[in-house]
N, CA, C and O atoms as a GROMACS GRO file, in nm:
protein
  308
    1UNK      N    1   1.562   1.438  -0.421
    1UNK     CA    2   1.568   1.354  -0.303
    1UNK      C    3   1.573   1.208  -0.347
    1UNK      O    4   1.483   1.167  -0.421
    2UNK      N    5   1.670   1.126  -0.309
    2UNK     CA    6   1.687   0.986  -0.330
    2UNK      C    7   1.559   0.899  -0.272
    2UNK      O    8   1.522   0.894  -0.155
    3UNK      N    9   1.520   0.854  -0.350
    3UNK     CA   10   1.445   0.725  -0.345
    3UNK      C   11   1.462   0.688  -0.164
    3UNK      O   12   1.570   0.673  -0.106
    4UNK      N   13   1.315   0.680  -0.095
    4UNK     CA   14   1.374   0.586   0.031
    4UNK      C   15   1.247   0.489   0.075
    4UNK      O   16   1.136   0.538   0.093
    5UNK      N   17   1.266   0.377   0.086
    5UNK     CA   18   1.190   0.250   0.030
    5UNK      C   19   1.131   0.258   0.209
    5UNK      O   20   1.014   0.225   0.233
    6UNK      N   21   1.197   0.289   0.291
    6UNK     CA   22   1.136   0.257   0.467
    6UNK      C   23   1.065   0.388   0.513
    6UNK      O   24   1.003   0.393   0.620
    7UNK      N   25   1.079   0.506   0.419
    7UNK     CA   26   0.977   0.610   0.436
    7UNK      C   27   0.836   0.545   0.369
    7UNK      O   28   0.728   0.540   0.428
    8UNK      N   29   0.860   0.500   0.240
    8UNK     CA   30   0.739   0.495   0.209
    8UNK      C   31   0.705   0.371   0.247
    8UNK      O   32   0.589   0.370   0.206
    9UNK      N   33   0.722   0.262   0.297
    9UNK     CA   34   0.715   0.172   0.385
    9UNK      C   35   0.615   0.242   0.500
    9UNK      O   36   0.511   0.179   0.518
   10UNK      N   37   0.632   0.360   0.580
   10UNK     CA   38   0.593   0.397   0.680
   10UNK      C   39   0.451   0.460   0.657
   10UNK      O   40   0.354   0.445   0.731
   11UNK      N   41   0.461   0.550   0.517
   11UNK     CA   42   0.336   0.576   0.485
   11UNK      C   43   0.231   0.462   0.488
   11UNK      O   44   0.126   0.453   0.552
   12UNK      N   45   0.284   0.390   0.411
   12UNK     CA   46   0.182   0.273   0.389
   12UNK      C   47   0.098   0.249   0.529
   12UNK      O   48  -0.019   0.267   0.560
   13UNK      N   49   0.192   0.210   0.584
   13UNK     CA   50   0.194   0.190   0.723
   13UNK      C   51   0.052   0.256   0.838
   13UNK      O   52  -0.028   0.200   0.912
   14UNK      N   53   0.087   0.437   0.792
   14UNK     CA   54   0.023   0.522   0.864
   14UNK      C   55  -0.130   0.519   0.775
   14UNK      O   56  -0.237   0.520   0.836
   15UNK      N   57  -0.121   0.516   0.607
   15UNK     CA   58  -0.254   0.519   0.576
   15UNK      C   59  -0.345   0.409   0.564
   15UNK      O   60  -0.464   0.437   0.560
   16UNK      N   61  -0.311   0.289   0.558
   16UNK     CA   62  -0.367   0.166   0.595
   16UNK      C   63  -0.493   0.188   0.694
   16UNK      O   64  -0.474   0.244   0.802
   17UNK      N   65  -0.590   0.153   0.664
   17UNK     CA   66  -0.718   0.204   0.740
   17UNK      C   67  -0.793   0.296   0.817
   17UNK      O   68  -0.887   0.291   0.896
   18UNK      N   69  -0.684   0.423   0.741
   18UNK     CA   70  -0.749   0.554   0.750
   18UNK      C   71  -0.836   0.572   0.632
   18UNK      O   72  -0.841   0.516   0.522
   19UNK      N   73  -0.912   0.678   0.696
   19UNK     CA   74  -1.000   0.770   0.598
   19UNK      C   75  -1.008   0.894   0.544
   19UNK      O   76  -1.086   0.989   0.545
   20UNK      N   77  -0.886   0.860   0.489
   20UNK     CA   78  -0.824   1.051   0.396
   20UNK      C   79  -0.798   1.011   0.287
   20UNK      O   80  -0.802   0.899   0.235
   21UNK      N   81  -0.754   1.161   0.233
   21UNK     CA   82  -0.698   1.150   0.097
   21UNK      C   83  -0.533   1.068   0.089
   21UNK      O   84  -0.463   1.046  -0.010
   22UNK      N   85  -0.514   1.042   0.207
   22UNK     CA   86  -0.378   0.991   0.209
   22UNK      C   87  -0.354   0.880   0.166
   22UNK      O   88  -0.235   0.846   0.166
   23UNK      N   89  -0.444   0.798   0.120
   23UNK     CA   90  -0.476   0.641   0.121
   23UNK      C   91  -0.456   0.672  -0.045
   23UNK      O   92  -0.377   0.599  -0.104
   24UNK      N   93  -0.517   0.768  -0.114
   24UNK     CA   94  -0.479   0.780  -0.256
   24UNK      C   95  -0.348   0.864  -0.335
   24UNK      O   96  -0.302   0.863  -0.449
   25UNK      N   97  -0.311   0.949  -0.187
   25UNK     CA   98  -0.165   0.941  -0.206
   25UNK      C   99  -0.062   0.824  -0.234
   25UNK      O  100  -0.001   0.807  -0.340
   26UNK      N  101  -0.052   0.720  -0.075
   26UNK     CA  102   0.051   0.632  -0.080
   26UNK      C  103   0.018   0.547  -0.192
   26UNK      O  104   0.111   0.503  -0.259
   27UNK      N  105  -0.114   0.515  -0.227
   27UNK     CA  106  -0.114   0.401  -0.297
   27UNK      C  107  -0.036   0.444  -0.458
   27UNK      O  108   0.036   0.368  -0.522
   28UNK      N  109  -0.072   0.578  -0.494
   28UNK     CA  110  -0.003   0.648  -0.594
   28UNK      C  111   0.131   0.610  -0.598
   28UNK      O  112   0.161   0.535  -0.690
   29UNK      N  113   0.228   0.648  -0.512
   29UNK     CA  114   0.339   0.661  -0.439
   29UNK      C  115   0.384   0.543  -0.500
   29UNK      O  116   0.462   0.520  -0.592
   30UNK      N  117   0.284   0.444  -0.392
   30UNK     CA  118   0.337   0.250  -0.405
   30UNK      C  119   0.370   0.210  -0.533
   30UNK      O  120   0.470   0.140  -0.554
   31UNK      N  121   0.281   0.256  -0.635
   31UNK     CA  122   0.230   0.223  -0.790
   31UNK      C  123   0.333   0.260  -0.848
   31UNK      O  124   0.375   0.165  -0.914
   32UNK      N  125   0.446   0.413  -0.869
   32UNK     CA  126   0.491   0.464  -0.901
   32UNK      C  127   0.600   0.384  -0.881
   32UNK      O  128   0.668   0.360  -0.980
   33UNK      N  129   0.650   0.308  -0.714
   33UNK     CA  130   0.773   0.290  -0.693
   33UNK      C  131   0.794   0.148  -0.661
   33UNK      O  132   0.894   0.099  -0.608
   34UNK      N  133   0.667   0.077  -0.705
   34UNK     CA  134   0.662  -0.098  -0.694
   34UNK      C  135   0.802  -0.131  -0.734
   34UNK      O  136   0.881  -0.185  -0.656
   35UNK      N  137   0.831  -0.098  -0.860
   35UNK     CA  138   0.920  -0.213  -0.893
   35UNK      C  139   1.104  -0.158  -0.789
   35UNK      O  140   1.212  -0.217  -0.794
   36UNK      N  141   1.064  -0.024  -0.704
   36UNK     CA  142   1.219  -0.011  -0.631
   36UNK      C  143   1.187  -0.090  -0.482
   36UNK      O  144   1.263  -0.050  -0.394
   37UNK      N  145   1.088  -0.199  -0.436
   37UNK     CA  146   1.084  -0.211  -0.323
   37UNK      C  147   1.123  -0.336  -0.337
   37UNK      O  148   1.117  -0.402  -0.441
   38UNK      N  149   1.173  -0.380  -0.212
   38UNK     CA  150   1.205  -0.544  -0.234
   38UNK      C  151   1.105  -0.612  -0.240
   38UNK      O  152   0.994  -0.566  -0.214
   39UNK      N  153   1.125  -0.739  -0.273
   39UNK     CA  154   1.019  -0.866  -0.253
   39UNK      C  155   0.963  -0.871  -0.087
   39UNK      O  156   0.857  -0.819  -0.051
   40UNK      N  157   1.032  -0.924  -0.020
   40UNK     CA  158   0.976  -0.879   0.140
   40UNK      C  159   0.916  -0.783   0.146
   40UNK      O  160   0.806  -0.817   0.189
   41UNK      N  161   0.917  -0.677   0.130
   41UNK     CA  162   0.797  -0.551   0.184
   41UNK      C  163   0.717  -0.553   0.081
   41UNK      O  164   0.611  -0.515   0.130
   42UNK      N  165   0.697  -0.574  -0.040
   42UNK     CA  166   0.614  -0.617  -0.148
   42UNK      C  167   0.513  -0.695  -0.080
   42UNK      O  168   0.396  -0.664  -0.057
   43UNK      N  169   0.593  -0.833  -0.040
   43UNK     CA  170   0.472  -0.921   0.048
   43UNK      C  171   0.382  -0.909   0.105
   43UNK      O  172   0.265  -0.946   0.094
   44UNK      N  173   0.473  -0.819   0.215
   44UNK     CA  174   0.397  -0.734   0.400
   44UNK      C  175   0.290  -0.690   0.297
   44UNK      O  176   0.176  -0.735   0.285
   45UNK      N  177   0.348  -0.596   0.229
   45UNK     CA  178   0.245  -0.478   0.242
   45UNK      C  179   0.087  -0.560   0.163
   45UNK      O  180  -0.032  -0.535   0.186
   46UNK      N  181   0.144  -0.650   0.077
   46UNK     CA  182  -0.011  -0.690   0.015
   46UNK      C  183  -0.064  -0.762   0.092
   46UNK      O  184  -0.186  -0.746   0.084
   47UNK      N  185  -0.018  -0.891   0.214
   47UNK     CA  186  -0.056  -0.897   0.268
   47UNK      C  187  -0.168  -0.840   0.413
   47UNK      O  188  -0.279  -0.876   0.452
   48UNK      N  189  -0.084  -0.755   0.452
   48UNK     CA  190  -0.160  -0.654   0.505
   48UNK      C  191  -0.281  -0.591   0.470
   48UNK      O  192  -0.394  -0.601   0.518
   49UNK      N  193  -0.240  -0.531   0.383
   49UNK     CA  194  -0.361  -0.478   0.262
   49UNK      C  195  -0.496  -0.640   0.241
   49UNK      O  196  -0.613  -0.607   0.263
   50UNK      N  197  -0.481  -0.732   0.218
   50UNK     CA  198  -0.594  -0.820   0.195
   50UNK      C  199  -0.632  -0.888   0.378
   50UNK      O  200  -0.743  -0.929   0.410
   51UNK      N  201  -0.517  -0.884   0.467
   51UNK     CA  202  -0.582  -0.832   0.601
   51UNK      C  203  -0.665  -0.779   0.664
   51UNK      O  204  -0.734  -0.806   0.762
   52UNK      N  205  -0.647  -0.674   0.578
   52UNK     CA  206  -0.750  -0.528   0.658
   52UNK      C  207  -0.854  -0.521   0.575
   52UNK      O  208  -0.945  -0.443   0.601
   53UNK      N  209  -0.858  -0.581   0.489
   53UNK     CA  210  -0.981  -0.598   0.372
   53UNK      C  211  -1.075  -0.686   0.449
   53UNK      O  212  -1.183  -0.647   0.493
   54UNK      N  213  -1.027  -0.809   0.462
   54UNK     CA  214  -1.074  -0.922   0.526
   54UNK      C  215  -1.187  -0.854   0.664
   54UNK      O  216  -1.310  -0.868   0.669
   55UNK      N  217  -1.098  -0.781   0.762
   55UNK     CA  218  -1.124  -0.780   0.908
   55UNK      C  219  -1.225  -0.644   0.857
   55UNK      O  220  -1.282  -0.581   0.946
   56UNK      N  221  -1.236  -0.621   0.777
   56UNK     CA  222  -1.334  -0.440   0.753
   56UNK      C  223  -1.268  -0.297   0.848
   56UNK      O  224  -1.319  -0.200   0.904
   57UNK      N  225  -1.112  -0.353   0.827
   57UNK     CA  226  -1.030  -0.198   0.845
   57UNK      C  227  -0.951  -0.160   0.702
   57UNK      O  228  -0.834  -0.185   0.728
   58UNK      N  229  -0.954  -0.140   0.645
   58UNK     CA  230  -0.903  -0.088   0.568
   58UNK      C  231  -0.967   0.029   0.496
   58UNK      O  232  -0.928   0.065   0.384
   59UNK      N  233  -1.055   0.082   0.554
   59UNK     CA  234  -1.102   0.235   0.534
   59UNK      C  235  -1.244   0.227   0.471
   59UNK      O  236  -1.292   0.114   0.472
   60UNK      N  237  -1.328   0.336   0.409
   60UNK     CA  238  -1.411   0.339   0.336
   60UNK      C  239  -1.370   0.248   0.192
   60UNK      O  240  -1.256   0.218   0.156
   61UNK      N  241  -1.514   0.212   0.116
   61UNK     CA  242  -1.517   0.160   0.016
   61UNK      C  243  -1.447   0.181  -0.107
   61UNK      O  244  -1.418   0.097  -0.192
   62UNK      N  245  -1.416   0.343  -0.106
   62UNK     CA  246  -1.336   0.389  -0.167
   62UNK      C  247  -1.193   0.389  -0.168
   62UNK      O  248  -1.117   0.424  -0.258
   63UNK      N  249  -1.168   0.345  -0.057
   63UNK     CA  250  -1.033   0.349   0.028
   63UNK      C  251  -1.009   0.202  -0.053
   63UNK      O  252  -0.935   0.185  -0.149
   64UNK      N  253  -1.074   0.122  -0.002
   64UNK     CA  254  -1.063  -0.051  -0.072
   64UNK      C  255  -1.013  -0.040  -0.195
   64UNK      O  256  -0.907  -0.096  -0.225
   65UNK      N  257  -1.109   0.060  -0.311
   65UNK     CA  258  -1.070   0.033  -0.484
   65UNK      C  259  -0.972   0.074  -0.429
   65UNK      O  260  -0.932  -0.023  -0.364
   66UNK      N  261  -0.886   0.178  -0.407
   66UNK     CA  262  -0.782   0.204  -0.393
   66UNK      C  263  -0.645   0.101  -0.344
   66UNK      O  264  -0.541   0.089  -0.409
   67UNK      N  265  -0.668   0.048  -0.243
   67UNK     CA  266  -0.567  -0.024  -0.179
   67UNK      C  267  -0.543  -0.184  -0.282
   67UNK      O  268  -0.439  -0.244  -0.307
   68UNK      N  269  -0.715  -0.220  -0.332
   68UNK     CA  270  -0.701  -0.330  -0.468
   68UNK      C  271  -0.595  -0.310  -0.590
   68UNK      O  272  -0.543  -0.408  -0.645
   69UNK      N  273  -0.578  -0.230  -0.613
   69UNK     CA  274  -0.495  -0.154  -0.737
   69UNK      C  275  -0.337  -0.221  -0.662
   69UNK      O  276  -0.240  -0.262  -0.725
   70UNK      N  277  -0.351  -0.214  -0.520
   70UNK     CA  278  -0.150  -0.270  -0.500
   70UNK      C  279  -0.175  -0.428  -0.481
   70UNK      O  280  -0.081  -0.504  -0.499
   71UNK      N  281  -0.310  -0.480  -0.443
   71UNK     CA  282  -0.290  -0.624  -0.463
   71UNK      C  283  -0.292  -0.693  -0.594
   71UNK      O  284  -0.258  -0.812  -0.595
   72UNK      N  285  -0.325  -0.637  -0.700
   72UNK     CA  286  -0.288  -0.672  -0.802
   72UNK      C  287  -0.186  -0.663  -0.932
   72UNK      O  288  -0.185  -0.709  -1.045
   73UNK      N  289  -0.067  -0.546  -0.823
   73UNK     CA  290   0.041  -0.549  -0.848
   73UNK      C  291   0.101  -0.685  -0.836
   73UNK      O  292   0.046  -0.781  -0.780
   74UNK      N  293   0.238  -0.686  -0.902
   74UNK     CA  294   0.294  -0.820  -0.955
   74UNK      C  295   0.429  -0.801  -0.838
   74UNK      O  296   0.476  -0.690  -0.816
   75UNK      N  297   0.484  -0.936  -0.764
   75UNK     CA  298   0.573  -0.942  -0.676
   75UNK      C  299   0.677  -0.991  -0.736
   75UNK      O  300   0.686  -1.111  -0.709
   76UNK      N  301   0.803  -0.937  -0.839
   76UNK     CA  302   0.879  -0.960  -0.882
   76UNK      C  303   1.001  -0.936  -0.807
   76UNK      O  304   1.029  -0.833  -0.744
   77UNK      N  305   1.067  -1.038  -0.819
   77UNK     CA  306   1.210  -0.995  -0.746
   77UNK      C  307   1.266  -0.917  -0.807
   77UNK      O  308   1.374  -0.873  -0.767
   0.00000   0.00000   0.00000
């Protein structure tokens, strides 16, 4: 199956301040496929991610180490 950057866009999307194992799926996912996403959704998504950190949605504590691992991914064009 070809690479598709607005599916996993969507995951992100859906596990973002849930509390499942899904949150250590996408972030897997993200990690794996950082360098095929553009710079723009690179942004969103870390932004978002230090959003929901901020406001105390972004899931259990565990959920956090997890979602930290994509903000300290690198935003290369």
């Amino acid at each position: 199956m070809e690479f598709n950057s607005d599916i996993l866009f969507y995951a992100f999307r859906y596990a973002l301040g849930r509390k499942t194992y899904a949150v250590s799926d996408v972030v897997n996912c993200l990690e794996e496929n950082w360098s095929e996403l553009n710079y723009k959704d690179k942004t969103i998504i870390q932004k978002e991610i230090q959003e929901a950190i901020k406001e105390g949605n972004a899931g259990m504590d565990m959920d956090i180490v997890q979602w930290q691992k994509i903000l300290n991914l690198k935003k290369i064009k």
